[in-house]
KELUM-179187 format. One record per residue (C-alpha): x, y, z; residue number from 1. Coordinates in nm, 3 decimals. Example, Ala and Ser with C-alpha at 12.3 -4.5 7.8 and 13.67 -1.06 7.14 Angstrom:
% residues 2
SITE     east    north       up    i
SITE    1.230   -0.450    0.780    1
SITE    1.367   -0.106    0.714    2
This chain:
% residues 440
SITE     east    north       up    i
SITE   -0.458   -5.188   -2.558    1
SITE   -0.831   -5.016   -2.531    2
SITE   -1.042   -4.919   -2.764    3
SITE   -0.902   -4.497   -2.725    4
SITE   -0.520   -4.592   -2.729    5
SITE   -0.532   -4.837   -3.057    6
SITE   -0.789   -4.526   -3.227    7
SITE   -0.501   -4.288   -3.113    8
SITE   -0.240   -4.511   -3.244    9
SITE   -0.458   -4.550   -3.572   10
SITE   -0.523   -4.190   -3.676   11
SITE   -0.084   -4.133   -3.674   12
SITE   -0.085   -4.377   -3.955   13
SITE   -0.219   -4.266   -4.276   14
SITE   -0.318   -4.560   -4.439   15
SITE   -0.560   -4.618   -4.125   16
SITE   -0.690   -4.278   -4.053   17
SITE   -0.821   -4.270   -4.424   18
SITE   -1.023   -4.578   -4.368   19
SITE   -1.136   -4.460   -4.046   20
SITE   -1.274   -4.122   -4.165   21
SITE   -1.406   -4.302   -4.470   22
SITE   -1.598   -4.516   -4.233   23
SITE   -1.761   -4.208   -3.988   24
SITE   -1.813   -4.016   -4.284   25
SITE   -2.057   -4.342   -4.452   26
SITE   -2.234   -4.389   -4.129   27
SITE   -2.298   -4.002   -4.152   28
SITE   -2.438   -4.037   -4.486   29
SITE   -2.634   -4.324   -4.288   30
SITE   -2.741   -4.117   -4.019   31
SITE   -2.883   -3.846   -4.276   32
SITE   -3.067   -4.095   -4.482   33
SITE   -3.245   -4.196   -4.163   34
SITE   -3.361   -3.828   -4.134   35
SITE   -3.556   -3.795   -4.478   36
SITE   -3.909   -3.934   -4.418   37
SITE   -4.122   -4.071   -4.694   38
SITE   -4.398   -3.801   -4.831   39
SITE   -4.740   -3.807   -4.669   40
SITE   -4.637   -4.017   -4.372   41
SITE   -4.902   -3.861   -4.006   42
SITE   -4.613   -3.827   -3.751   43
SITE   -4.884   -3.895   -3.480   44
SITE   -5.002   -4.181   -3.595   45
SITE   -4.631   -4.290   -3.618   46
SITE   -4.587   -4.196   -3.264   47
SITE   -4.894   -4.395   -3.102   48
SITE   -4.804   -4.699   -3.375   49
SITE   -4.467   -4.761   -3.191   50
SITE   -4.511   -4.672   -2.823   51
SITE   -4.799   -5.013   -2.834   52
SITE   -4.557   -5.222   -3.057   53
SITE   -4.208   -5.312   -2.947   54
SITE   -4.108   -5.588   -3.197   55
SITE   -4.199   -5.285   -3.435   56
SITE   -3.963   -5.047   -3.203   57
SITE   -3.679   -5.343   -3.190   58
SITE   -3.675   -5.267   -3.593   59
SITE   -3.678   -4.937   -3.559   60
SITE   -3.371   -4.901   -3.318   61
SITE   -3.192   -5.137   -3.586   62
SITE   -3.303   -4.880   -3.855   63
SITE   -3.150   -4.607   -3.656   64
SITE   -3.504   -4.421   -3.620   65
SITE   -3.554   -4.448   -3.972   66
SITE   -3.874   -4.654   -3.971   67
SITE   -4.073   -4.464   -3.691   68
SITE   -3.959   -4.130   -3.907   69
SITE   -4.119   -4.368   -4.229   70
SITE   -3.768   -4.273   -4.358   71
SITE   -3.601   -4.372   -4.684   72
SITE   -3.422   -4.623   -4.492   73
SITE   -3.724   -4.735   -4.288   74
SITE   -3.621   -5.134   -4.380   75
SITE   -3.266   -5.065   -4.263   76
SITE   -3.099   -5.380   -4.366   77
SITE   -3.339   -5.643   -4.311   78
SITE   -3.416   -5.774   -4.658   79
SITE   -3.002   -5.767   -4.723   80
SITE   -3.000   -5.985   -4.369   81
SITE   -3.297   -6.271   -4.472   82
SITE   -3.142   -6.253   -4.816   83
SITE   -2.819   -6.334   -4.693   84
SITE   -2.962   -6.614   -4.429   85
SITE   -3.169   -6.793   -4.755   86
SITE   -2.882   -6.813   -4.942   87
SITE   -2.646   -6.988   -4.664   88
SITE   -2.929   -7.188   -4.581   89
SITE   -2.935   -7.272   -4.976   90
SITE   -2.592   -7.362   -4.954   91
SITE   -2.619   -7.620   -4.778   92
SITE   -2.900   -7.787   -4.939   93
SITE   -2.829   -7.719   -5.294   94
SITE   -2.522   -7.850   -5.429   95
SITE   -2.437   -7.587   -5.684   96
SITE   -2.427   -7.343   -5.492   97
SITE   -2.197   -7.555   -5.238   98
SITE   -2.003   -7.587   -5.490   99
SITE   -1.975   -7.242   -5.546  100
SITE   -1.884   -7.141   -5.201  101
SITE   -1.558   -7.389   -5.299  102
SITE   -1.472   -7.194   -5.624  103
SITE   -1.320   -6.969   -5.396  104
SITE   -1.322   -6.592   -5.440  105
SITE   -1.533   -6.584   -5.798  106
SITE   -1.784   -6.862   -5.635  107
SITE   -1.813   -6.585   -5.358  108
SITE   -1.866   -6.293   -5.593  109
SITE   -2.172   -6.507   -5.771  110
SITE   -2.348   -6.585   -5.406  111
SITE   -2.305   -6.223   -5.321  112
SITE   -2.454   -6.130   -5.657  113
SITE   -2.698   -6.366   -5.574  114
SITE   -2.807   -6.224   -5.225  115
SITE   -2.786   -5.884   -5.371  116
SITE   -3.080   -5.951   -5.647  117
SITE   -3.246   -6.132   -5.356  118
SITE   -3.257   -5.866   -5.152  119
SITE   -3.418   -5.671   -5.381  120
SITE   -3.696   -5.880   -5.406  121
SITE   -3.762   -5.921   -5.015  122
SITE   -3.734   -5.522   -4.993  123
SITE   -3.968   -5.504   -5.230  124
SITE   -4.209   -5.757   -5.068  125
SITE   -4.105   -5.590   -4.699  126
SITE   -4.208   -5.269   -4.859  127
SITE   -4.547   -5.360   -4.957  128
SITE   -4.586   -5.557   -4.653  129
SITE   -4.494   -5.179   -4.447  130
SITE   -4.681   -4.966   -4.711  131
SITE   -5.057   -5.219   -4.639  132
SITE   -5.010   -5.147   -4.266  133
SITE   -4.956   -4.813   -4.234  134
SITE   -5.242   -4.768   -4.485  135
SITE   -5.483   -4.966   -4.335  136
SITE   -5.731   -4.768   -4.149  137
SITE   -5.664   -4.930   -3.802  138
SITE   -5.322   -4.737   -3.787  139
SITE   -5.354   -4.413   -4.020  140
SITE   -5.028   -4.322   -4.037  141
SITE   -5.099   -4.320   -4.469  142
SITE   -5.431   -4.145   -4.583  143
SITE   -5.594   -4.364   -4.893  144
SITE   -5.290   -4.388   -5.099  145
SITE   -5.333   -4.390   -5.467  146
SITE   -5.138   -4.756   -5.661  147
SITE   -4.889   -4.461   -5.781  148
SITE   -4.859   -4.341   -5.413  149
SITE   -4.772   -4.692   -5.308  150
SITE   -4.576   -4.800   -5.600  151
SITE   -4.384   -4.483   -5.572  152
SITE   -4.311   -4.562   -5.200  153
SITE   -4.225   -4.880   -5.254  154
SITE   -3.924   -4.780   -5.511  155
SITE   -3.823   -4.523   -5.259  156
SITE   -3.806   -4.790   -4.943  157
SITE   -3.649   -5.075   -5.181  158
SITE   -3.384   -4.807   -5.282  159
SITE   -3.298   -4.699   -4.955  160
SITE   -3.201   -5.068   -4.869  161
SITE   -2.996   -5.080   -5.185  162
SITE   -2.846   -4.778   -5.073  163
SITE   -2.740   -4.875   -4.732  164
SITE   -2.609   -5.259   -4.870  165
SITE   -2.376   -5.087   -5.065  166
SITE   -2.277   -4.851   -4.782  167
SITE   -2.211   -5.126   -4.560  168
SITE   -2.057   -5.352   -4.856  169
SITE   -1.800   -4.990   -4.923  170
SITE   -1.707   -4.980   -4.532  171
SITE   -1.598   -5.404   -4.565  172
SITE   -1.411   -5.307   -4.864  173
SITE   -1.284   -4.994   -4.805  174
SITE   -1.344   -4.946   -4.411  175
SITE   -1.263   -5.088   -4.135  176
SITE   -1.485   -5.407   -4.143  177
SITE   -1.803   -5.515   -4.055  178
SITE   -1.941   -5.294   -4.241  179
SITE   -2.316   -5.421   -4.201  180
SITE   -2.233   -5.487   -3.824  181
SITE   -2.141   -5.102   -3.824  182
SITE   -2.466   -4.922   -3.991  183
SITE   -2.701   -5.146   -3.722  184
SITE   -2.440   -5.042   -3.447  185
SITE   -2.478   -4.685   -3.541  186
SITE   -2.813   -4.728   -3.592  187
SITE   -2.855   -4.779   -3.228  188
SITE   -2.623   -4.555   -3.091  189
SITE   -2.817   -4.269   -3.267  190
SITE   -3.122   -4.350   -3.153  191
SITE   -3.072   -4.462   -2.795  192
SITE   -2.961   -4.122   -2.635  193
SITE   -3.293   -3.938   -2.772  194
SITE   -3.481   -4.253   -2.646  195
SITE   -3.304   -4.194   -2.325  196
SITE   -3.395   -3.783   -2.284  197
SITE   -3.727   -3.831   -2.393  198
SITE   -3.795   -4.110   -2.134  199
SITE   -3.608   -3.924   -1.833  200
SITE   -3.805   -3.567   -1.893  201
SITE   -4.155   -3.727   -1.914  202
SITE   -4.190   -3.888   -1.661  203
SITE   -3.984   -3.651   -1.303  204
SITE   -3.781   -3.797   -1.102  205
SITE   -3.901   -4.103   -1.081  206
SITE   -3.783   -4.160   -1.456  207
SITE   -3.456   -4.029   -1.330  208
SITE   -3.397   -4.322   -1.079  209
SITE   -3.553   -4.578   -1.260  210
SITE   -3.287   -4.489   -1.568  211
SITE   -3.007   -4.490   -1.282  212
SITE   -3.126   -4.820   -1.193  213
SITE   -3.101   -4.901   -1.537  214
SITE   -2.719   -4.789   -1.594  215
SITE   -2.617   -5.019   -1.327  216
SITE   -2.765   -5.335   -1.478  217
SITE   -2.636   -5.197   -1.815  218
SITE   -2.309   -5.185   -1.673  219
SITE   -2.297   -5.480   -1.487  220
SITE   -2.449   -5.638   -1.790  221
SITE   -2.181   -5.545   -2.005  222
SITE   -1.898   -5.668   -1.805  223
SITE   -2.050   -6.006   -1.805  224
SITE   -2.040   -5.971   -2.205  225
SITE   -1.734   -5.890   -2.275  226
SITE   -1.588   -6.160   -2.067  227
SITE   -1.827   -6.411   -2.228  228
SITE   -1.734   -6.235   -2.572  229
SITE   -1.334   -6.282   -2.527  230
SITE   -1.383   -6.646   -2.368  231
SITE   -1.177   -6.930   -2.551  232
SITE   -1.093   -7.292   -2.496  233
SITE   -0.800   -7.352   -2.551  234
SITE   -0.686   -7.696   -2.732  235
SITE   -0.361   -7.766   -2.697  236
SITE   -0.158   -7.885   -3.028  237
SITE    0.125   -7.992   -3.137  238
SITE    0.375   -7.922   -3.432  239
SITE    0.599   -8.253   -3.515  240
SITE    0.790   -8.005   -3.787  241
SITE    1.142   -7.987   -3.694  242
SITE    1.298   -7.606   -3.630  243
SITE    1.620   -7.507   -3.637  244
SITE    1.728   -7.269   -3.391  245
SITE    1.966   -7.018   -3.564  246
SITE    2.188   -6.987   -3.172  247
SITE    2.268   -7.403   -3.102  248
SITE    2.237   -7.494   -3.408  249
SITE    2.038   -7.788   -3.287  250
SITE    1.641   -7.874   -3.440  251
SITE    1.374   -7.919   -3.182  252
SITE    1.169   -8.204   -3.267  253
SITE    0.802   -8.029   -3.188  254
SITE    0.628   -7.688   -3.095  255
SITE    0.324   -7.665   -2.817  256
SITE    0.051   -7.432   -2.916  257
SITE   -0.332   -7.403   -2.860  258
SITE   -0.629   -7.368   -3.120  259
SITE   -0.812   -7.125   -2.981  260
SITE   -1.199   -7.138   -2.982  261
SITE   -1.429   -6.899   -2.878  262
SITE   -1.736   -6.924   -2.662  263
SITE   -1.918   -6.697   -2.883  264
SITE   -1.801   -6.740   -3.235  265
SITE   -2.158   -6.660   -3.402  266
SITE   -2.083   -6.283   -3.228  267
SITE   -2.432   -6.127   -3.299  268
SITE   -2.517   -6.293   -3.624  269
SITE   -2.757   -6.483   -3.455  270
SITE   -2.976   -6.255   -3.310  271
SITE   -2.970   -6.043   -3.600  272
SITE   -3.121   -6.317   -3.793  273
SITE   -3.368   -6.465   -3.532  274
SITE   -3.539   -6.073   -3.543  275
SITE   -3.575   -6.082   -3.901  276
SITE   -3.732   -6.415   -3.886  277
SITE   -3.999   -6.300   -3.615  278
SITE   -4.107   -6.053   -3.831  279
SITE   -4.214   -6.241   -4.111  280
SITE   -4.566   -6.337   -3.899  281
SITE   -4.604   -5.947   -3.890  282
SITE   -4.531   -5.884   -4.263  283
SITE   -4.811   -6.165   -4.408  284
SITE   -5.055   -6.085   -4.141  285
SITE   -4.998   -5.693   -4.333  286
SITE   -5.080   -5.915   -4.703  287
SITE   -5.451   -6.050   -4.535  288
SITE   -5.565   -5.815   -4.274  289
SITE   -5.873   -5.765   -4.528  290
SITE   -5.897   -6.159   -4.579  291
SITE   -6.249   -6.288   -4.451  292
SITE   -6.308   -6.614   -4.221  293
SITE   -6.002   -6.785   -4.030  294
SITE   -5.755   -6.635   -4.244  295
SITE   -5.842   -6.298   -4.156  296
SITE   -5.898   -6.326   -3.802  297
SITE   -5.587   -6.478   -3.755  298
SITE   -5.393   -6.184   -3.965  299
SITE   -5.585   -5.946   -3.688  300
SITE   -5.449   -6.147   -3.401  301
SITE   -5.090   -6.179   -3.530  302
SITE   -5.104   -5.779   -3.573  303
SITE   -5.271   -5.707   -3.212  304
SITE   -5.064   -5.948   -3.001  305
SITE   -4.713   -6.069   -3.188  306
SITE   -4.483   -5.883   -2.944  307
SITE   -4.298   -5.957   -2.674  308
SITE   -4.453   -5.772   -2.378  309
SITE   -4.801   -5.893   -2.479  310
SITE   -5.085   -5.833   -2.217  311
SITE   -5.170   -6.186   -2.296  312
SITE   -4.911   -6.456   -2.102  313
SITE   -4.947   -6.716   -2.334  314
SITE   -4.902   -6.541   -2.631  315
SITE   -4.607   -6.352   -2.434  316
SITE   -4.473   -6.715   -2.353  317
SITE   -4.531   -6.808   -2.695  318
SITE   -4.366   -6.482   -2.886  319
SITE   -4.036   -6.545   -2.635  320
SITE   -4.031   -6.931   -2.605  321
SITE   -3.990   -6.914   -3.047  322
SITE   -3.714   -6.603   -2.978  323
SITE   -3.535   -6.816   -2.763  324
SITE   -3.546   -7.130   -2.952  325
SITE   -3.450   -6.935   -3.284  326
SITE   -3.124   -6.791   -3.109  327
SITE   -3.069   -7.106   -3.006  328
SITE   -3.052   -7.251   -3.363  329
SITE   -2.864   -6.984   -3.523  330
SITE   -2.571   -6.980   -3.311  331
SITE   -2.532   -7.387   -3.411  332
SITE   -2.592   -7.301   -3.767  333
SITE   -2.387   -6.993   -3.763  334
SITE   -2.128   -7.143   -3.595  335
SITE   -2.114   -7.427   -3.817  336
SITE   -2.105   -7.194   -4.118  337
SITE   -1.746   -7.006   -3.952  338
SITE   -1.615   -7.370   -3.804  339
SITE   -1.571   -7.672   -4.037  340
SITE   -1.406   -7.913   -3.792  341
SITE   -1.325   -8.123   -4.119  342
SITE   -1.143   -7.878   -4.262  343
SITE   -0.959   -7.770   -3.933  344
SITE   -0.859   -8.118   -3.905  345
SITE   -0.710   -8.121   -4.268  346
SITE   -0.515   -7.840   -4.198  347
SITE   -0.356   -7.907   -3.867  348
SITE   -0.285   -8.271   -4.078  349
SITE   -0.138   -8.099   -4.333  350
SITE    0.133   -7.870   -4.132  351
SITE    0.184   -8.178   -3.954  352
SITE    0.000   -8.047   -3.593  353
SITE   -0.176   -8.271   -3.420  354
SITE   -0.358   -8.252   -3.042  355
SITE   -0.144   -8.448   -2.792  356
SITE   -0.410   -8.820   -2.752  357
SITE   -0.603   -8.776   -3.067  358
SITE   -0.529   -8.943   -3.393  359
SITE   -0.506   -8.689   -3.695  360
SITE   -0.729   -8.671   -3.960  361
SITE   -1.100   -8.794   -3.884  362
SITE   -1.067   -8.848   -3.510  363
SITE   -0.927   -8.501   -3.497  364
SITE   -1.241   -8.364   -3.666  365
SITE   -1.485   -8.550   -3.460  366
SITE   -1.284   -8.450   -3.142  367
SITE   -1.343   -8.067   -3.246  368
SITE   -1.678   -8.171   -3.309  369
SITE   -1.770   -8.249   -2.997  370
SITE   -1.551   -7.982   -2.808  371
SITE   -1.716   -7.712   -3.024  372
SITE   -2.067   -7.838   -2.986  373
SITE   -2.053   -7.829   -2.583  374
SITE   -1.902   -7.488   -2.621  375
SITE   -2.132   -7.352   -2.832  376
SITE   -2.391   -7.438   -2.601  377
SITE   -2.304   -7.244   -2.338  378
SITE   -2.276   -6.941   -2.615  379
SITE   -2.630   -7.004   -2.772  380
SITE   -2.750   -6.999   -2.446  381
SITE   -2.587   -6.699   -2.316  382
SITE   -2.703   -6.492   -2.619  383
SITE   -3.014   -6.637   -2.569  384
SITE   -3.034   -6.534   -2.183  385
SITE   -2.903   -6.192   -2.267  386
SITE   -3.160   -6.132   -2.532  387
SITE   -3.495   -6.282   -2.431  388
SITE   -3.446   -6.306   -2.023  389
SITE   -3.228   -6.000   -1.899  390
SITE   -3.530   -5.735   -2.071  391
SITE   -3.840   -5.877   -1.903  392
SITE   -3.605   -5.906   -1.574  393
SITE   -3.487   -5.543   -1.615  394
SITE   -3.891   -5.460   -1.632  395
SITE   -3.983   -5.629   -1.356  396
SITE   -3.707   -5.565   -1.120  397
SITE   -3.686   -5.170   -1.239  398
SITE   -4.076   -5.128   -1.371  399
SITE   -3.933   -4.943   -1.734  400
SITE   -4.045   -5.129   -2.026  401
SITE   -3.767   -5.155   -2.238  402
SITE   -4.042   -5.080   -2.519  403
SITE   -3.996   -4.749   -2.368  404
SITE   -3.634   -4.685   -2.454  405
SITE   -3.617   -4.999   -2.708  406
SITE   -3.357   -5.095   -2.522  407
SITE   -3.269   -5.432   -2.397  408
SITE   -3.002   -5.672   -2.378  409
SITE   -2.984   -5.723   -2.754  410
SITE   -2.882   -5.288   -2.800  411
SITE   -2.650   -5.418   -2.564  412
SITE   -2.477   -5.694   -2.684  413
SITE   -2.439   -5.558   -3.036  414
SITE   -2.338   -5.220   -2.926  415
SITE   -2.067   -5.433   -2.748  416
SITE   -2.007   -5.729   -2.982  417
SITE   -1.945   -5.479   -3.230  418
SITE   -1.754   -5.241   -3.061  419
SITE   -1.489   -5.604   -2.930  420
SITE   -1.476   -5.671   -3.299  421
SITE   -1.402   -5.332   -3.436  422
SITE   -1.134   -5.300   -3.222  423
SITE   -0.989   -5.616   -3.243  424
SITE   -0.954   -5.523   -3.603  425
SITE   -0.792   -5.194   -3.558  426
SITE   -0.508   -5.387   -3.310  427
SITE   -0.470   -5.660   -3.595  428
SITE   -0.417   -5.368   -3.885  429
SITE   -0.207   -5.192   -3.602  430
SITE    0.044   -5.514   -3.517  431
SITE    0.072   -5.542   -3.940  432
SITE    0.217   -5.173   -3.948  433
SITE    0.443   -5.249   -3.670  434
SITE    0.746   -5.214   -3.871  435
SITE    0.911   -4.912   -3.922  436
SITE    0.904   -4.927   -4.356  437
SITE    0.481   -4.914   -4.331  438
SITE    0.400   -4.645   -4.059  439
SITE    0.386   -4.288   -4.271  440
């Protein structure tokens, strides 16, 4: 089933087309907020600040626009993001809260409260951090705003991350799903087809071939994701509960399955969290760009040069070699978050299932251990490869800096990974309203 045929089959059943609707018309409501710029904001200065700084234009595709416009929604859902990585990362080294995640659904509601009043305080920091650079006098973009300009910007950028939390929080609840996956994903489908114009009528027809150039990676690209994306192993198991088969009469002593597990099981987590991490450099070099000595001068240098596509290799090297490295680790931890092999084991030892060889219980575990591990390799390092690699290739081998149309293989692969996952949860809704008593 694609992705036009299961949305066909979803807006004949009621239940499904409400939650649809009620998901386009949020990521409207998203699309508008991106729209309404912050008072006083110099769109020129705007405009030179983000053609000479692509981590800064990676942000601002995941805002949708919204922070080159110095929109209400200019933070998009970074602090909710870094509040949300803190507090796993708390939960595994503080025991209450591990405890909490066992408490099951009240436990979650407290962490969630949690990362909600956390996020609050990193959009508040985030803001000031934004609000210092485009004041400063290097970039312009605000002209010597008063403490109740900045305060009052501050609220407005801190509410606009509220805002879109609980928009993606209503489309998990009330949606479809992934409802923070969603708002990023339509974040960069907004924003890519005016990057797209805008690049191919400045620049004749040589922009024209170069973007043509460009679709056939993108497309060749793609393929290469999804079948990475929809990649399992397959272990085999087997049930030792006896059925009885309602024809013979006779029980069959066991059942052969597999426990499926997927290449990718992070999905885009991963990079979503690595980008919010390499921004933090950029956000306290904002705090003492007016320090003196060492302190200073290394604030300047993290401003001019933490990017990418940095004139200087090293710091180039540098910048991508930490990317890299950072994907890397999140797809372990992320995975490890999503796959317990403990508590895999438990349950396959429980419904009496066991894999054909290995003993149930801790050898079980330790085998999933080390099957996921090797697997999860090759995933970390495809994401990685896709993200960090496939953009600087695309430049060379095309000559378009993906600063250009901030796009790269990370637009890519969560335009994608989202789209696989979003439909995948359509079909599953779908095969539950199979029988004839649900459709309407």
């Amino acid at each position: 089933m694609n992705l036009l045929e299961a949305l066909s089959q979803a807006m004949r059943i009621g239940e499904l087309r409400r939650k649809l609707l009620f998901t386009v018309g949020l990521l409207l409501v998203f699309r508008v907020l991106a729209s309404i710029s912050v008072p006083g904001a110099d769109p020129a200065a705007l405009e030179r600040l983000f053609s000479n700084n692509s981590l800064l234009g990676l942000l601002n595709l995941f805002s949708g626009g919204g922070l080159s416009n110095f929109s209400i929604v200019a933070m998009g859902m970074n602090p909710y993001i870094n509040a949300t990585i803190i507090m796993q990362l708390m939960t595994v080294v503080s025991s209450r809260l591990k405890e909490l995640s066992k408490e099951g659904e009240q436990g979650r509601k407290k962490i969630t409260r949690y990362s909600r009043w956390l996020t609050v305080a990193l959009g508040a920091l985030q803001a000031y951090g934004l609000t210092v650079l485009f004041s400063s006098s290097q970039v312009g973009i605000l002209k010597s705003p008063s403490p109740g300009t900045i305060i009052s910007i501050i609220l407005t950028l801190t509410a606009g991350t509220i805002i879109i939390m609980w928009l993606g929080e209503l489309i998990t609840e009330y949606g479809v799903g992934n409802g923070v996956s969603l708002i990023i994903f339509a974040g960069i489908i907004g924003r890519l087809p005016g990057s797209i114009y805008s690049y191919a009528t400045t620049g004749g027809g040589s922009h024209v071939v170069q973007l043509i150039g460009i679709a056939l990676i993108a497309v060749l690209v793609t393929s290469f994701i999804i079948e990475v994306q929809q990649a399992q192993r397959k272990i085999p198991v087997q049930s030792a509960q006896r059925v009885l088969n309602p024809r013979s009469g006779l029980a069959s002593q066991s059942r052969r399955n597999f426990l499926p597990l997927r290449v990718n099981s992070a999905g885009v987590i991963p990079i979503i969290f690595a980008i919010s991490i390499m921004f933090f450099p950029t956000i306290f070099a904002n705090f003492f760009q007016n320090a003196g000595g060492a302190t200073g001068s290394a604030a300047t240098w993290i401003r001019n040069h933490w990017q990418p596509n940095d004139p200087l290799i090293y710091t180039s090297v540098l910048y991508n070699g930490i990317y890299f490295l950072l994907i890397l680790g999140f797809t372990y931890f992320y995975t490890a978050v999503v796959f317990d092999p403990n508590d895999v084991a438990d349950n396959l030892k429980k419904s009496s299932t066991f894999i054909p060889g290995i003993r149930p219980g801790r050898s079980t575990a330790d085998y999933l251990g080390r099957v996921m591990g090797r697997i999860t390799l090759a995933g970390a390092l495809f994401l990685a490869l896709i993200t960090v690699v496939l953009p600087l290739a695309t430049s060379f081998f095309t000559g378009v800096s993906t600063t250009s149309l901030y796009l790269g293989g990370t637009a890519v692969l969560i335009v994608v990974g989202v789209a696989l996952d979003t439909m995948k949860q359509i079909e599953t809704q779908l095969l539950m309203r199979q029988y004839r008593g649900f459709i309407k």
